[in-house]
C-alpha positions as CSV (number, residue, x, y, z in Angstrom):
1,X,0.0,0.0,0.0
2,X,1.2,3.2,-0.9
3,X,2.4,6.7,1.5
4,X,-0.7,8.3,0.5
5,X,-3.1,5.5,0.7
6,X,-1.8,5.1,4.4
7,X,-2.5,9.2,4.9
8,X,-5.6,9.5,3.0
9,X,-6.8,6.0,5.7
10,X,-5.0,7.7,8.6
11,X,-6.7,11.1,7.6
12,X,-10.3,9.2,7.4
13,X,-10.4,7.7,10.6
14,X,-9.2,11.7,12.1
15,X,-12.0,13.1,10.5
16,X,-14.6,10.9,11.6
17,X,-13.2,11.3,15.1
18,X,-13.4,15.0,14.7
19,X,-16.3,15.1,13.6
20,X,-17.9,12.8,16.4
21,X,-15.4,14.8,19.4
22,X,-15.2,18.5,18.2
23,X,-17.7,19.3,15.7
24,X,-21.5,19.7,16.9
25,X,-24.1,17.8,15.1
26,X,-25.5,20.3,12.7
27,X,-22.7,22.8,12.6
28,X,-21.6,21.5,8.8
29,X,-25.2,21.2,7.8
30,X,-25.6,25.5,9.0
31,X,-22.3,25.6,6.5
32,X,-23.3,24.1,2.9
33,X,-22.7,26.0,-0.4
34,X,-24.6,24.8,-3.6
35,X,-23.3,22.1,-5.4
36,X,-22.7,22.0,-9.6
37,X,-23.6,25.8,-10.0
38,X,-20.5,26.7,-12.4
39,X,-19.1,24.6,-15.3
40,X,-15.5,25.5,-16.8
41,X,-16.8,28.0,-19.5
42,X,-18.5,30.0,-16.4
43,X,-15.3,29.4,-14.0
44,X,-13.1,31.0,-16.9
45,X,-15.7,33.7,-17.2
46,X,-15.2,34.3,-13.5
47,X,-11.4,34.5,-14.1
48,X,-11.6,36.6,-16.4
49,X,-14.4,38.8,-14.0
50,X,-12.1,39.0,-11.6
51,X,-9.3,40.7,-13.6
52,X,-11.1,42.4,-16.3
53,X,-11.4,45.8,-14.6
54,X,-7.4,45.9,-14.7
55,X,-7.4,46.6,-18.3
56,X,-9.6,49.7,-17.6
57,X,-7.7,51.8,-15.3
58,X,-5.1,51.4,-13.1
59,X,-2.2,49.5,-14.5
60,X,-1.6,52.8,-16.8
61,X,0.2,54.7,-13.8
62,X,3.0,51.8,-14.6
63,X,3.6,54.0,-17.7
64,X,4.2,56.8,-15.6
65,X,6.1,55.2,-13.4
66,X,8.6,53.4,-15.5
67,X,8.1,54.5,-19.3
68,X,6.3,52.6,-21.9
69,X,9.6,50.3,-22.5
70,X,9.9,50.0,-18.5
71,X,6.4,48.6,-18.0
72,X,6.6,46.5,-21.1
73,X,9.3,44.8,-19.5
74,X,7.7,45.2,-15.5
75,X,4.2,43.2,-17.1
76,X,5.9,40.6,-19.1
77,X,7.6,39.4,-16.1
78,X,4.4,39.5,-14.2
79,X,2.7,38.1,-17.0
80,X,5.1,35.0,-16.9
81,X,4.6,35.1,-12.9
82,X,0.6,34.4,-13.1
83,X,1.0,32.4,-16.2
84,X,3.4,29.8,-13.9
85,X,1.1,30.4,-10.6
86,X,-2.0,29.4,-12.4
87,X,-0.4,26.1,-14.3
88,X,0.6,25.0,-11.0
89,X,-2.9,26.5,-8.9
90,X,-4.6,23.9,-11.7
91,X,-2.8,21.0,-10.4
92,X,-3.6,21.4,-6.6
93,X,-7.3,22.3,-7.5
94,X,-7.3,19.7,-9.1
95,X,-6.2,17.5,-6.6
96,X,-7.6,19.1,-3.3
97,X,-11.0,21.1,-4.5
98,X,-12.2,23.3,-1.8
99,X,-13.3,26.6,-1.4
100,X,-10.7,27.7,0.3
101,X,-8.2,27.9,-2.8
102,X,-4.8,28.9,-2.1
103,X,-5.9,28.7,2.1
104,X,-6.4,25.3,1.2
105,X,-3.4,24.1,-0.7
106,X,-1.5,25.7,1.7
107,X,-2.8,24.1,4.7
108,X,-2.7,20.4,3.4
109,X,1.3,20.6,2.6
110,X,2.0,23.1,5.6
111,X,-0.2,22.5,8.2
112,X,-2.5,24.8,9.9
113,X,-0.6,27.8,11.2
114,X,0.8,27.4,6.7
115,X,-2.5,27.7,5.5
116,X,-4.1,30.6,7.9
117,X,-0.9,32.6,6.8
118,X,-1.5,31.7,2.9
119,X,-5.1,32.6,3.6
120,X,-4.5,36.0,5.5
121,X,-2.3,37.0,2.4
122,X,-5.7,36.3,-0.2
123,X,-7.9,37.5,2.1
124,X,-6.4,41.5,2.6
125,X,-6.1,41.1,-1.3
126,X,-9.5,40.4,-1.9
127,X,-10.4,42.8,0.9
128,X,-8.4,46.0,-0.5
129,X,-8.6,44.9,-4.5
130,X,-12.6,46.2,-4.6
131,X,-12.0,48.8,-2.7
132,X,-9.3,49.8,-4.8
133,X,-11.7,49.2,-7.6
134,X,-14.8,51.0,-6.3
135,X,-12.7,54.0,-6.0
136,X,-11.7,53.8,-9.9
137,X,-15.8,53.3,-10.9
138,X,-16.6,56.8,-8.8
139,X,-13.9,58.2,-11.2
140,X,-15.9,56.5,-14.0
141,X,-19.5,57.8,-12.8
142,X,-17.7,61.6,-12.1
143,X,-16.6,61.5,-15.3
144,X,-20.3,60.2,-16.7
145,X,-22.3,62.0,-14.5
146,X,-20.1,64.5,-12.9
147,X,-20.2,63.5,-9.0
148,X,-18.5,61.2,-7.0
149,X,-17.5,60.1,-3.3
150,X,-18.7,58.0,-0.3
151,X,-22.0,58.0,-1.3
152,X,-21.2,56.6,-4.6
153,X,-19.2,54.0,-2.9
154,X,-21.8,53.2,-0.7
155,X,-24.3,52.3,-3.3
156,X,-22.7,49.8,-5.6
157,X,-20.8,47.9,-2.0
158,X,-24.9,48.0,-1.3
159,X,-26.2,46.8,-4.8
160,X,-23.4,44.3,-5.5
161,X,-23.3,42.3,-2.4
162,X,-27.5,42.5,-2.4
163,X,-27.2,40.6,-5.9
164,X,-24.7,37.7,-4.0
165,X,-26.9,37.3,-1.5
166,X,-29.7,36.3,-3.6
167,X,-27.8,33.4,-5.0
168,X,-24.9,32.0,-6.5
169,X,-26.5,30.8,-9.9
170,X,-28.1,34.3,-10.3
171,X,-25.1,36.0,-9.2
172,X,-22.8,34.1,-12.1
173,X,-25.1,34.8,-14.4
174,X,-25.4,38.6,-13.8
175,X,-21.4,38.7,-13.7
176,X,-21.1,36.7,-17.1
177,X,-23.6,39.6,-18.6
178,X,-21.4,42.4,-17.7
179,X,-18.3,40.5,-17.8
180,X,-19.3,40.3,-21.8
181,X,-20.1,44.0,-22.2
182,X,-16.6,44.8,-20.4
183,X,-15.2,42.7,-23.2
184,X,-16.8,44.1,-25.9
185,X,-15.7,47.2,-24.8
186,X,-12.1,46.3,-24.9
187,X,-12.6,44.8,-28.5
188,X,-14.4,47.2,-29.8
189,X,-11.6,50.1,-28.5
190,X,-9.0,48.3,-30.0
191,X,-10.5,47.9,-33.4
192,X,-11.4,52.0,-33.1
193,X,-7.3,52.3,-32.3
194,X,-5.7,50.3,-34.6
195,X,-5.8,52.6,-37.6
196,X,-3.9,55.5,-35.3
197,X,-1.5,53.5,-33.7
198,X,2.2,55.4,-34.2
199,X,5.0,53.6,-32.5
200,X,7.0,56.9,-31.8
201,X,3.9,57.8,-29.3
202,X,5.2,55.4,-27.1
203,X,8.2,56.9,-26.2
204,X,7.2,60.3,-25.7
205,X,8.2,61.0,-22.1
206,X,11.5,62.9,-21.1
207,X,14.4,60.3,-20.2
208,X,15.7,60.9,-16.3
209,X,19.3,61.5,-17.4
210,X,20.3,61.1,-13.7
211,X,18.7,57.9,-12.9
212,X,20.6,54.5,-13.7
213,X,20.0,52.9,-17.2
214,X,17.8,56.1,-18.4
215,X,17.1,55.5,-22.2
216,X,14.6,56.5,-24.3
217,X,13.5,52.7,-24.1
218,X,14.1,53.3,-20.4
219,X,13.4,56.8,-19.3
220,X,13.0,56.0,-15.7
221,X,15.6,53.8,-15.6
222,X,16.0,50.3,-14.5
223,X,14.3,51.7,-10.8
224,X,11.4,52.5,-12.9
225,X,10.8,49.0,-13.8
226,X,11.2,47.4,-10.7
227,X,8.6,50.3,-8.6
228,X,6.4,49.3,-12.3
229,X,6.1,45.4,-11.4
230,X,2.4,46.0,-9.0
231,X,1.1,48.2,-11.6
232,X,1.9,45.0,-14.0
233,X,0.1,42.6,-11.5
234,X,-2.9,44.7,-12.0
235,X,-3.4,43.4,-15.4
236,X,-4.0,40.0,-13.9
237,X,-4.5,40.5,-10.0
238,X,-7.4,37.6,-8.7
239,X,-6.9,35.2,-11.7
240,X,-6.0,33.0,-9.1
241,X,-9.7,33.4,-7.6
242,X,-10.9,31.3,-9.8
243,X,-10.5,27.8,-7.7
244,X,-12.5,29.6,-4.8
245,X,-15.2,28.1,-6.7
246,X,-14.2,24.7,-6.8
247,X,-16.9,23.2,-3.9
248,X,-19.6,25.0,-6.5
249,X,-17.8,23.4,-9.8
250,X,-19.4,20.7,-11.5
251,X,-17.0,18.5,-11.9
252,X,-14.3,20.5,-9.8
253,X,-11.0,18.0,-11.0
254,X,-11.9,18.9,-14.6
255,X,-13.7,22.3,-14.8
256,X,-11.4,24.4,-12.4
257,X,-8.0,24.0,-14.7
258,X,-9.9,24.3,-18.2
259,X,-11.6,27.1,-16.3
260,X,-8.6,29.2,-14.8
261,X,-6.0,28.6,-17.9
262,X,-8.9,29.6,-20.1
263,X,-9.2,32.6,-18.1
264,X,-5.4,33.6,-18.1
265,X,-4.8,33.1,-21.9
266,X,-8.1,35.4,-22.9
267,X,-6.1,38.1,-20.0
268,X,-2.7,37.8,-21.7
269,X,-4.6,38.8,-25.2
270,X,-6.4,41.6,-23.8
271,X,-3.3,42.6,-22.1
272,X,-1.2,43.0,-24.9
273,X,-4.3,45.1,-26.6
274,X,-4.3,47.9,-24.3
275,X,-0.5,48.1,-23.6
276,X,0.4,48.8,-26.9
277,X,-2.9,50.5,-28.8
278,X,-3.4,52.7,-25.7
279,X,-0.6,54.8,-25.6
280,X,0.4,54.2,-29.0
281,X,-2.3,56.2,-29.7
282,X,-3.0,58.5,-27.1
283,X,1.0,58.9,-26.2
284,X,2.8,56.9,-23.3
285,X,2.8,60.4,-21.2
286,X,-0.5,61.1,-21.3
287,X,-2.0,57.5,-20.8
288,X,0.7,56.9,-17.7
289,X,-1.2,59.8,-15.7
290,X,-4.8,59.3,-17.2
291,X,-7.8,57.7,-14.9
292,X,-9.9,56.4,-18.0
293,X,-7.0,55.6,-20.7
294,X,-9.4,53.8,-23.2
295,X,-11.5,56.7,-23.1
296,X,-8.7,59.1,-23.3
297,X,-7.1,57.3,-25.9
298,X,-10.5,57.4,-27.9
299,X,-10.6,60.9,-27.4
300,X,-6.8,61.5,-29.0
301,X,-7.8,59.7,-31.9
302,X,-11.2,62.0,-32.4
303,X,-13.4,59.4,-31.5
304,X,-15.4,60.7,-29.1
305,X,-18.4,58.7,-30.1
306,X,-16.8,55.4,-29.1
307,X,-15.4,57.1,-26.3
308,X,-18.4,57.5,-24.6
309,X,-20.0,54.4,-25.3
310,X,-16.6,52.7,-24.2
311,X,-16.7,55.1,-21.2
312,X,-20.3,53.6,-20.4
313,X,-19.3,49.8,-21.4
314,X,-16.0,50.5,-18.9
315,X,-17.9,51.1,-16.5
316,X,-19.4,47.4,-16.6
317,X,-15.6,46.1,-16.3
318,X,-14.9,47.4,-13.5
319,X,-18.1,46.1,-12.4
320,X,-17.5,43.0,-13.2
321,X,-14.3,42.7,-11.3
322,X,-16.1,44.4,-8.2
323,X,-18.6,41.9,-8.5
324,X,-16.5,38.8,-8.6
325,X,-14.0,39.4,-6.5
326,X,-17.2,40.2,-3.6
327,X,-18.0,36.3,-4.7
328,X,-14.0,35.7,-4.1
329,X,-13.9,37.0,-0.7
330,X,-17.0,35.8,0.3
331,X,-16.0,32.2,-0.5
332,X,-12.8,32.7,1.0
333,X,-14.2,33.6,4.4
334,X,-16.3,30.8,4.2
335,X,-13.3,28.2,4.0
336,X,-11.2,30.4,6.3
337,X,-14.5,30.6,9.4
338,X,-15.7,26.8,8.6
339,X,-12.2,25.7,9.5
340,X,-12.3,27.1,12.7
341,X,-9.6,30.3,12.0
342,X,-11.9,32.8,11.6
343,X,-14.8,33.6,14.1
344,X,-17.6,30.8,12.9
345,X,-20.7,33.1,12.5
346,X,-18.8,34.3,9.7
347,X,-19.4,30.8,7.6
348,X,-23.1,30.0,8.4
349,X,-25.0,29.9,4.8
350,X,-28.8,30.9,4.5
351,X,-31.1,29.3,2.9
352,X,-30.4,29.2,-0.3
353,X,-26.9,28.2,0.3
354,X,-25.3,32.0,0.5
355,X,-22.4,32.9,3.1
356,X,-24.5,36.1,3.8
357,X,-22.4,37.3,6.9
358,X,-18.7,36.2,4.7
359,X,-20.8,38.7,2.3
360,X,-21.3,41.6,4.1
361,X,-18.2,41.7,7.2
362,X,-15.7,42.1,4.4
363,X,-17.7,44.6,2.2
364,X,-18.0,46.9,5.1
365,X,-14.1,47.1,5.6
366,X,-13.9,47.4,2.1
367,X,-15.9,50.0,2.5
368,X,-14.4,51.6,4.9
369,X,-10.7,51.4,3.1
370,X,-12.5,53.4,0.0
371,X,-13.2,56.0,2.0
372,X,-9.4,57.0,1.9
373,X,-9.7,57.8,-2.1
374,X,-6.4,56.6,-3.2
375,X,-7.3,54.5,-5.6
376,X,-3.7,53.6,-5.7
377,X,-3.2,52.8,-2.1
378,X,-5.1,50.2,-2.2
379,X,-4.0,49.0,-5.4
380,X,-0.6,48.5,-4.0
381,X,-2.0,47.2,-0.2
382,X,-3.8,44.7,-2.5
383,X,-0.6,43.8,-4.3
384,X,1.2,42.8,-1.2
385,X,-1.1,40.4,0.0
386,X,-1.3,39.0,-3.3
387,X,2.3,38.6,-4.1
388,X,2.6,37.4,-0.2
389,X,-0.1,34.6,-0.8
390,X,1.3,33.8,-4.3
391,X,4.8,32.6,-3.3
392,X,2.9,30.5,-0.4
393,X,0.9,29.1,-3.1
394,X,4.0,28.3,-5.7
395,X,5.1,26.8,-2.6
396,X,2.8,24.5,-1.4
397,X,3.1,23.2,-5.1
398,X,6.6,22.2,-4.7
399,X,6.3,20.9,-1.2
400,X,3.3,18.9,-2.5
401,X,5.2,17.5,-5.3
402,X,8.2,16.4,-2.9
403,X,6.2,15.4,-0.4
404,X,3.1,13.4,-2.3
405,X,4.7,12.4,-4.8
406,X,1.7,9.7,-5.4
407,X,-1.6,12.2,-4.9
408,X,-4.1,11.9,-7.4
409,X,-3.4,14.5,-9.6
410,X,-6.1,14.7,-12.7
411,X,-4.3,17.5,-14.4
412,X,-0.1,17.8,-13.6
413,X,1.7,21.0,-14.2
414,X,3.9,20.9,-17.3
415,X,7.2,22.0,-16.0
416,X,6.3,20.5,-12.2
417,X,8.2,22.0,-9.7
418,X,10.4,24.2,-12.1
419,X,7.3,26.2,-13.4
420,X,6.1,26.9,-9.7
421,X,10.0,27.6,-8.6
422,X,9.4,30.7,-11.4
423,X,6.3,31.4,-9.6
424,X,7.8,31.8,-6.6
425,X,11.1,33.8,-7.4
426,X,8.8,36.6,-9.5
427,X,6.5,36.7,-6.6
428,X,9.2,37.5,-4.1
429,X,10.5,40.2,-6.3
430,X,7.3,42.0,-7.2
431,X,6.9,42.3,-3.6
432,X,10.2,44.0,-3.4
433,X,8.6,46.2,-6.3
434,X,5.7,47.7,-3.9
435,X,8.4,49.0,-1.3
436,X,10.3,50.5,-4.0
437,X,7.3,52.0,-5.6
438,X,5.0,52.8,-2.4
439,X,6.8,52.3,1.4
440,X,3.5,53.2,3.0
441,X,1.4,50.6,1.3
442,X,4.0,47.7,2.1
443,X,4.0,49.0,6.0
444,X,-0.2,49.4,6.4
445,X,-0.6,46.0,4.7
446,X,2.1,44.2,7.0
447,X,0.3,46.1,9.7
448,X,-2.9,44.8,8.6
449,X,-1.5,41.1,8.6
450,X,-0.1,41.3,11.7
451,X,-3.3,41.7,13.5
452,X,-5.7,39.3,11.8
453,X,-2.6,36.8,12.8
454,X,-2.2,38.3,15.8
455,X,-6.0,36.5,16.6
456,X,-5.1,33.2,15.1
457,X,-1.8,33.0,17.4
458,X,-4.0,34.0,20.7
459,X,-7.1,32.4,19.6
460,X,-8.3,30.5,17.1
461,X,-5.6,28.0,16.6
462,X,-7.1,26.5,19.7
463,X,-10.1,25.8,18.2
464,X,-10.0,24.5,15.0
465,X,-12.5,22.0,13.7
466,X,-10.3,20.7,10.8
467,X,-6.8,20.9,10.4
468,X,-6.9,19.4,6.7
469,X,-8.8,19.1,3.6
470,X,-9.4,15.6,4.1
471,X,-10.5,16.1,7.4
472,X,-12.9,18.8,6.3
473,X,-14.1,16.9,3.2
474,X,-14.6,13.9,5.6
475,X,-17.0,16.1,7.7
476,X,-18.7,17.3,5.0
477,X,-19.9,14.3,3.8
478,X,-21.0,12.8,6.8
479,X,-22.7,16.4,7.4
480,X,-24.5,15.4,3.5
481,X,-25.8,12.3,4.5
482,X,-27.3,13.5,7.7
483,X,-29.2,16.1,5.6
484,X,-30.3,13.7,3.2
């Protein structure tokens, strides 16, 4: 018999105990999210909702930052980073598919104290990204409608986590609507650009003589690059949501990697649209400082037509992202507060199968956070808990690997561990890049970390109710057949 036919039996007969010692008899049953919902084609389209908004607004100020050459180089090394992290995120959810994600993987190869850490990282992401988002659609709506602020905030944190708590099926299907008119948008500024592209517009801003390796390639330098690298995650940031979804998948084994690899090749293409029509239409200068560059870029080709109804369809991506990544967190806090590491009101489910209080706690720090305005900020706070939670991630991959070698694996990384070991070197250096770019955000975010550990360490480690997927899945079975 093999290693991990002796765990997986070992495992079992942990879980049952568990289940019988420290979990009460309906507390699993309270905690049930609804099965088969989401097939891969809607799991990719919830990828590519997560991200979608980043092609909007936001990853422009990497232009500024670093020069059109600069960020080129800055998003091609992120782009390789996320195309690595989700080859190897498809193997593990593959292999271990809970809602938990990244919390999840982490926890099986690294134990509990691994997996709250990996899951503290995601969460603050997934807490900050909307509300770096939000603040982005109030620039939108100002610029449709001329106002903005709290109030606008306010409404669509109201209107958007209403919609989840309603259902999952309906709030898929309402995300894959707007997640299409986001796309269009893209597409259809693109095909409104291409006849005005000019190369020479993309190197249009002043080189920094002074700074190292200024070129006209390089204007800010090789520093530019490096404080560039969040600004290239933003092009991609919450791909790596999409197994989050995995206890609502189908057939999770088989739907969550078609789903997220779907997801990141349609990203790369519409990456590589705006980086280059963008400001070589509009100029690199202009674009690196503007807060609607499709629009803007409309405008500088004297389409101001298209630029509104792309102003209006942009508005709907960075909906979208809102949306999902409200879905994300939600199911994330679920996992996290089922599992004991997060207080356990935060997991019960209502009728219809909906983590209503996972829904609304997190939207009202979110919230909160937007009320600061810096759109940026937050953007950059995000990054850090991302980047954190991603070399965990390309981590647990490699552990997993050495240490499981035998695990059922339906779909296996091409590359194994060498594809995740890329993972996890870019990951550590484009968390280097937020210091360099923002010191504040790299501080408030460690600061932030450190307290919602600072409650595991004192509290909740103590009172766990699984310690591994197994264990959890174990429990959630027997809590099935006690409903049925």
């Amino acid at each position: 018999m093999s290693e991990d036919s002796l765990d997986s039996e070992h495992l079992a007969k942990r879980s049952k105990d568990a289940s019988v010692h420290h979990v009460d008899r309906d507390y699993l049953a309270k905690r049930q999210l609804k099965r088969g919902s989401a097939g891969w084609f809607l799991l990719a389209g919830l990828g590519v909702s997560y991200v979608i908004s980043g092609d909007f607004a936001g990853w422009n100020f990497g232009i500024g930052v670093a020069g059109w050459g600069g960020f080129l180089i800055a998003a091609g090394l992120m782009a390789l980073m996320y195309l690595t992290l989700v080859l190897s995120l498809a193997e593990m959810s593959a292999a271990i598919p809970a809602a938990g994600g990244g919390y999840s993987f982490a926890r099986q190869v690294m134990g509990p104290t691994g997996g709250f850490l990996t899951g503290v990282a995601v969460l603050l992401e997934y807490m900050l990204a909307p509300a770096a988002i939000v603040i982005f659609i109030g620039m939108a709506v100002d610029e449709l409608l001329g106002f903005n602020g709290p109030m606008v905030y306010l409404i669509f944190y109201a209107v958007f986590v209403g919609i989840h708590l309603v259902g999952v099926g309906e709030a898929l299907k309402v995300m894959m609507v707007i997640t299409g008119l986001a796309v269009v948008a893209i597409l259809a500024t693109a095909v409104g650009l291409m006849p005005h592209f000019d190369s020479a517009n993309l190197f249009n801003i002043p080189v920094s003589e002074e700074l190292a390796g200024a070129s006209e390639f390089l204007p800010k330098g090789y520093h530019g690059v490096w404080a560039a690298l969040p600004f290239g995650m933003w092009l991609f940031l919450a791909v790596e949501g999409v197994p989050l979804a995995a206890e609502e998948a189908k057939d999770p084994a088989k739907d969550v990697p078609k789903g997220i690899i779907g997801a990141m090749l349609f990203l790369l293409f519409t990456a590589v649209l705006v980086v280059f029509l963008l400001p070589g239409v509009g100029g690199a200068e202009m674009i690196g400082a503007s807060g609607v560059p499709l629009v803007d870029a409309l405008n500088a080709a004297g389409n101001s037509t298209l630029a509104t109804t792309v102003n209006v369809l942009g508005l709907t991506g960075l909906i979208a992202s809102f949306f999902s990544i409200i879905y994300g967190y939600s199911r994330l806090v679920f996992a996290l507060s089922r599992g004991g590491y997060l207080p356990k009101f935060l997991s019960l489910t209502s009728k219809k199968h909906v983590p209503a209080w996972a829904l609304i706690v997190p939207g009202v720090v979110g919230f909160l956070a937007s009320l600061s305005g810096e759109g940026d900020l937050m953007l950059s706070m995000a990054v850090v808990g991302a980047t954190i939670s991603y070399a965990l991630m390309a981590l647990s991959h490699i552990l997993l690997r050495i240490k499981h070698p035998n695990m059922n694996r339906p779909y296996r990384t091409p590359g194994g561990m060498l594809t995740s070991g890329i993972a996890l070197v870019l990951s550590l250096i484009a968390l280097t890049g937020v210091y360099a770019y923002d010191v504040r955000a790299f501080y408030y975010t460690l600061a932030l970390f450190a307290i919602i550990a600072a409650y595991y360490f004192l509290y909740s480690r103590n009172h766990l109710v699984a310690k591994t997927a197994e264990e959890e899945f174990e429990m959630l079975a027997a809590a099935e057949e006690e409903l049925k």
